[in-house]
C-alpha positions as CSV (number, residue, x, y, z in Angstrom):
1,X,86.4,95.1,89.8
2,X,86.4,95.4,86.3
3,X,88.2,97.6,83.8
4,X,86.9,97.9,80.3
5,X,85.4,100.4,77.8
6,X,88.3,102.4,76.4
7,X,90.5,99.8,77.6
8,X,92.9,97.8,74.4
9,X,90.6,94.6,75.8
10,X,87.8,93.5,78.4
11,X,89.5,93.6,81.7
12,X,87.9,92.2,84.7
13,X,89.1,92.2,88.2
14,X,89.2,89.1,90.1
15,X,87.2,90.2,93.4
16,X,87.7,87.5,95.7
17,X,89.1,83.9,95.8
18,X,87.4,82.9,99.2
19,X,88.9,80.2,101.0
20,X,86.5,78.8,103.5
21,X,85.9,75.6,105.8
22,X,83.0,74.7,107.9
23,X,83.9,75.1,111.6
24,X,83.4,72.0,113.8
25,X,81.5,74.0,116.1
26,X,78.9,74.8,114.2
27,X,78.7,71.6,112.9
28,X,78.9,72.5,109.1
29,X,80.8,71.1,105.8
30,X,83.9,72.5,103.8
31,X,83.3,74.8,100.4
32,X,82.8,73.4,97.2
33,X,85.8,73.4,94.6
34,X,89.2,71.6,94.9
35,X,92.5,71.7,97.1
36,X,94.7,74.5,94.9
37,X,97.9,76.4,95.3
38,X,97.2,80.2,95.8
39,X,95.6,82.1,93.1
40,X,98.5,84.3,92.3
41,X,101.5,82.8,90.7
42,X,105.0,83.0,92.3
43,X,106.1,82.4,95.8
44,X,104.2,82.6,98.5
45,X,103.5,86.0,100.5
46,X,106.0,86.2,103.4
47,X,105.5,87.7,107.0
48,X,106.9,90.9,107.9
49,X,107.2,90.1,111.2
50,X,107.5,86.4,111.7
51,X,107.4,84.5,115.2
52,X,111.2,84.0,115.1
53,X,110.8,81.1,118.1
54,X,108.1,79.4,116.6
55,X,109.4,75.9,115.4
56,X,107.2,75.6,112.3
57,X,106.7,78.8,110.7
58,X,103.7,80.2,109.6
59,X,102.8,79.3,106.4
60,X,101.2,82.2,103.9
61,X,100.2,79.3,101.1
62,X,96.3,78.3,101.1
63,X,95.4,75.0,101.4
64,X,91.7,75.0,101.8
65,X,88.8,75.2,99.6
66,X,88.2,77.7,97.6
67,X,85.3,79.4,95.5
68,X,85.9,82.4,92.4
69,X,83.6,86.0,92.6
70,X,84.0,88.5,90.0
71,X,82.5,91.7,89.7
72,X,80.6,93.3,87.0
73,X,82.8,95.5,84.3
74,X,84.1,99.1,85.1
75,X,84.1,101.5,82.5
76,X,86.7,103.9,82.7
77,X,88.6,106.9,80.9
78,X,92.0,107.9,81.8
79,X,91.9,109.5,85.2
80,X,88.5,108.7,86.3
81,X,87.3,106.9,89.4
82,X,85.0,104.1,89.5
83,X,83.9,104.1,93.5
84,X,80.2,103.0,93.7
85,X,78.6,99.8,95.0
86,X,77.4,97.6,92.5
87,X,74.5,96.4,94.3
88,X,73.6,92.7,95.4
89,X,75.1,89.8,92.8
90,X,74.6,86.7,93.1
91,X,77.0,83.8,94.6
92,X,77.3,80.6,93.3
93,X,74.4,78.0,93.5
94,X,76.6,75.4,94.5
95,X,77.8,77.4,97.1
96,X,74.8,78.6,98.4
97,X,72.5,75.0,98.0
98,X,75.3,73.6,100.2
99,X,75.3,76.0,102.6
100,X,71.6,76.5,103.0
101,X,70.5,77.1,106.6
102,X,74.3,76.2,107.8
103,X,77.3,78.4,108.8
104,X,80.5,78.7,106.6
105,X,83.9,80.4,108.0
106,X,86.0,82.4,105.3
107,X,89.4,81.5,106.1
108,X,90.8,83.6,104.0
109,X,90.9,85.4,100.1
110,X,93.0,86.6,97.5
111,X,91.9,89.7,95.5
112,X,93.3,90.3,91.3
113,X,92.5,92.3,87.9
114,X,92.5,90.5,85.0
115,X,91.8,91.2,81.5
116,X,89.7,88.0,80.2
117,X,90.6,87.1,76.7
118,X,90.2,84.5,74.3
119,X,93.4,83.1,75.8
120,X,92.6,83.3,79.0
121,X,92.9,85.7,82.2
122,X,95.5,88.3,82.1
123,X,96.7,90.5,85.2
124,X,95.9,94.3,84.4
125,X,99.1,96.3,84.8
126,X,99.3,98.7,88.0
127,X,99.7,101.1,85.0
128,X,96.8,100.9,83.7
129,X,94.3,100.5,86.6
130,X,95.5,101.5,90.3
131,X,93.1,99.6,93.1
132,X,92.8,102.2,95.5
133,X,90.7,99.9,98.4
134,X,88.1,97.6,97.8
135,X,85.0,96.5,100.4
136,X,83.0,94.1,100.3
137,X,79.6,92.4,102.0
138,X,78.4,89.2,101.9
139,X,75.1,88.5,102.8
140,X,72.8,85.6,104.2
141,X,69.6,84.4,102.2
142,X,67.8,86.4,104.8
143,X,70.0,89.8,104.6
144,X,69.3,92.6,102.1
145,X,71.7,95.6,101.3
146,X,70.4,99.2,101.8
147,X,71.1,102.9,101.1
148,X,70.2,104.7,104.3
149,X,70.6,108.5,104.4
150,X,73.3,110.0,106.9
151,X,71.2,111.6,110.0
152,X,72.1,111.6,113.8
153,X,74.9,110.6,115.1
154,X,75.6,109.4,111.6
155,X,75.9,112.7,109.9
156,X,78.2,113.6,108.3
157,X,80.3,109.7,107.7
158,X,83.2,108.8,106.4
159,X,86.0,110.3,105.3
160,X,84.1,112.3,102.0
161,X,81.2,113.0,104.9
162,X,79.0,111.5,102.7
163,X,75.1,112.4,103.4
164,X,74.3,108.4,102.6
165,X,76.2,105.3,102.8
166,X,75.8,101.4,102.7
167,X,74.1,99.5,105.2
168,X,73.2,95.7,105.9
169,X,69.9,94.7,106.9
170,X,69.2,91.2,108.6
171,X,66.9,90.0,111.7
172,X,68.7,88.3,114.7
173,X,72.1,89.1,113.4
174,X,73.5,89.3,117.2
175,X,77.3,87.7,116.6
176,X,77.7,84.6,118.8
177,X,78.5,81.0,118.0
178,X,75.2,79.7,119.0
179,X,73.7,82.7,116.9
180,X,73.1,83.5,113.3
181,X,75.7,85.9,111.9
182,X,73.9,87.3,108.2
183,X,76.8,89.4,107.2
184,X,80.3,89.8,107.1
185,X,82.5,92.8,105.3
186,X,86.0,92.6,104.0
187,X,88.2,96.1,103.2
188,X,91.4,96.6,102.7
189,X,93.3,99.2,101.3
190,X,96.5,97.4,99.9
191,X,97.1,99.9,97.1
192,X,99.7,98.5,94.8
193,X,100.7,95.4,96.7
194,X,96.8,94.4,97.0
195,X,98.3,91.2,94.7
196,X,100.5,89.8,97.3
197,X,99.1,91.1,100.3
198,X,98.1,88.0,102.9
199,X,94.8,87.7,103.8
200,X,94.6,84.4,105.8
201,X,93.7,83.9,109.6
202,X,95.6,82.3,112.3
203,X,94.2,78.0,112.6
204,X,91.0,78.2,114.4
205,X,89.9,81.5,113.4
206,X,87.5,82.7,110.6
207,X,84.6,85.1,109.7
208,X,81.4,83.1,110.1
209,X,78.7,83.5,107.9
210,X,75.2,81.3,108.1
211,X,73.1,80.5,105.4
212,X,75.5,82.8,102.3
213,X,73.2,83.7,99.3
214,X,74.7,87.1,98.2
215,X,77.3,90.0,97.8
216,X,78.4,93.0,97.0
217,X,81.8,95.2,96.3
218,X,82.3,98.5,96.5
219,X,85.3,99.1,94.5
220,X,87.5,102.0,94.4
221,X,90.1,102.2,91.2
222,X,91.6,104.8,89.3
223,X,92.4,105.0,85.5
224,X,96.0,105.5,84.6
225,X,96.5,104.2,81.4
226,X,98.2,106.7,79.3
227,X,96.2,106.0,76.1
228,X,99.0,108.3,73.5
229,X,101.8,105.4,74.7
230,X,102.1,103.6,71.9
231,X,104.5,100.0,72.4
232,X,106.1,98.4,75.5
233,X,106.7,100.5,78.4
234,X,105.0,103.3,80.9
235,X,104.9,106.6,79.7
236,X,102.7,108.9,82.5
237,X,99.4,111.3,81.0
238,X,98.3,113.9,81.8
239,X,98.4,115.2,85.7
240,X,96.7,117.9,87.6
241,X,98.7,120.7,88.4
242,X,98.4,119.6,92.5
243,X,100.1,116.1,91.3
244,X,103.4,115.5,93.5
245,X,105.0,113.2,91.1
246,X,108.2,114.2,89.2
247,X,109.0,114.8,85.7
248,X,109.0,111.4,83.9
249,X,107.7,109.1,87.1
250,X,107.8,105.4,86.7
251,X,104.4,105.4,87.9
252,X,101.2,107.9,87.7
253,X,100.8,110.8,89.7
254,X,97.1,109.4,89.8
255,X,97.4,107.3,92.5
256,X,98.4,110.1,94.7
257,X,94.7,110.9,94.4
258,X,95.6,114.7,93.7
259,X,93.0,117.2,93.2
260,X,92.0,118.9,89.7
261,X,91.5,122.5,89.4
262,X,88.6,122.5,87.1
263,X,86.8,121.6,90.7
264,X,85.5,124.0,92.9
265,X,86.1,123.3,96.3
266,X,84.7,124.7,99.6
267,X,86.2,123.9,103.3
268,X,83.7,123.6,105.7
269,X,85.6,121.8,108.6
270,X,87.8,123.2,110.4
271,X,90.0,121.7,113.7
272,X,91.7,122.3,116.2
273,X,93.7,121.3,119.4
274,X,92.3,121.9,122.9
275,X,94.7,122.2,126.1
276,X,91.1,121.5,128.5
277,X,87.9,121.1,128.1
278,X,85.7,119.8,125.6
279,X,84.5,120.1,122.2
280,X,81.1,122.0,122.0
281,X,78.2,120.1,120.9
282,X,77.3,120.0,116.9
């Protein structure tokens, strides 16, 4: 995702570096671009809990191929969420010309923000944009992304118990390795270590996708630039009165996701714990 608009300079956020090979099974090629370290600089992500017998261990630094997505801009004041999907965009037509009618394996990807400048990419502070959780789609040349409305067994979804949500639409899409897989979805909710957090499979594994053309991301990212600090430093805004962080916080009370009062707000679920029985039809 993107951060711009009342932002000091364009910002952009990095969506996805995809690393991906062609699995010999499915007797396809490897992803266009070059051998390269891992997309963000210092050392390399490290295992929390590491197979301690193992007599190699596992290493978290990329060395497939990889290909660069970026979504479009975000506009944003301070304290406002941008969470919408930003419809189908296109991948690249190198990417998808050498893929045509064959089956690539994402081995892994790397997510950023960056400002893009005349100098170059820069990494938006966690102070000035907080990714909440990020998904994202990608879709075969066949596949097309839809809005269905919640009904069913589907009503309400999700956590908001949203009346619609996102849906992808593709013919023969039965997983299998002798089948044709038209979409895959990535989500993560990483917060503020979505930088360093290690998205690579184990050798051998991957999420198979035939015949790529498209994708989408549904970013979710809060404003918390303070725009009144003036110079170098963190200075928290403005807060709702809900907002759990103390007095002079080295970080924003934002991305506690508190609640503003100017909102009216009705409770229409309630729940409870049963010794026996069962819950009552809706």
């Amino acid at each position: 995702h993107q951060v711009v608009g009342s932002f000091p300079r364009p910002a952009r956020f990095r969506a996805m570096r995809g690393r991906a090979m062609a699995p010999r099974a499915v007797g396809c090629c490897v992803l266009i671009g070059a051998v390269a370290a891992n997309m963000i600089p210092g050392p390399p992500p490290t295992i929390s809990n590491p197979n301690v017998l193992a007599a190699k261990p596992f290493s978290t630094e990329y060395t497939a191929e990889y290909f660069d997505l970026y979504s479009k801009p975000l506009r944003t004041r301070y304290s406002e969420v941008y969470w919408a999907s930003q419809g189908e965009l296109p991948l690249p037509e190198e990417l998808v010309e050498r893929f045509q009618n064959k089956t690539m394996a994402i081995v892994g990807y790397e997510a950023d923000q960056v400002y893009q400048t005349a100098e170059g990419e820069v990494p938006v502070p966690i102070t000035a944009a907080y990714n909440h959780h990020y998904e994202v789609y990608f879709m075969s040349s066949q596949a097309r992304l839809v809005r269905r409305h919640a009904q069913g067994d589907h009503s309400p979804r999700g956590h908001d118990s949203a009346g619609e949500y996102w849906d992808v639409v593709a013919p023969n899409s039965a997983p299998g390795i002798d089948g044709e897989i038209h979409s895959q979805f990535f989500s993560e909710g990483n917060g503020g270590e979505m930088r360093r957090s290690f998205h690579g499979y184990a050798k051998g594994y991957g999420q198979l996708i035939w015949s790529p053309s498209k994708w989408s991301i549904i970013p979710m990212q809060i404003d918390t630039l303070n725009r009144e600090q003036k110079g170098k430093g963190f200075v928290p805004g403005p807060l709702p009165r809900s907002a759990l962080a103390p007095p002079n916080a080295s970080y924003s009370g934002l991305v506690e996701c508190p609640c503003s009062t100017r909102l009216k707000r009705e409770s229409r679920m309630a729940y409870a714990a049963l010794r026996e029985g069962a819950c009552p039809e809706r």
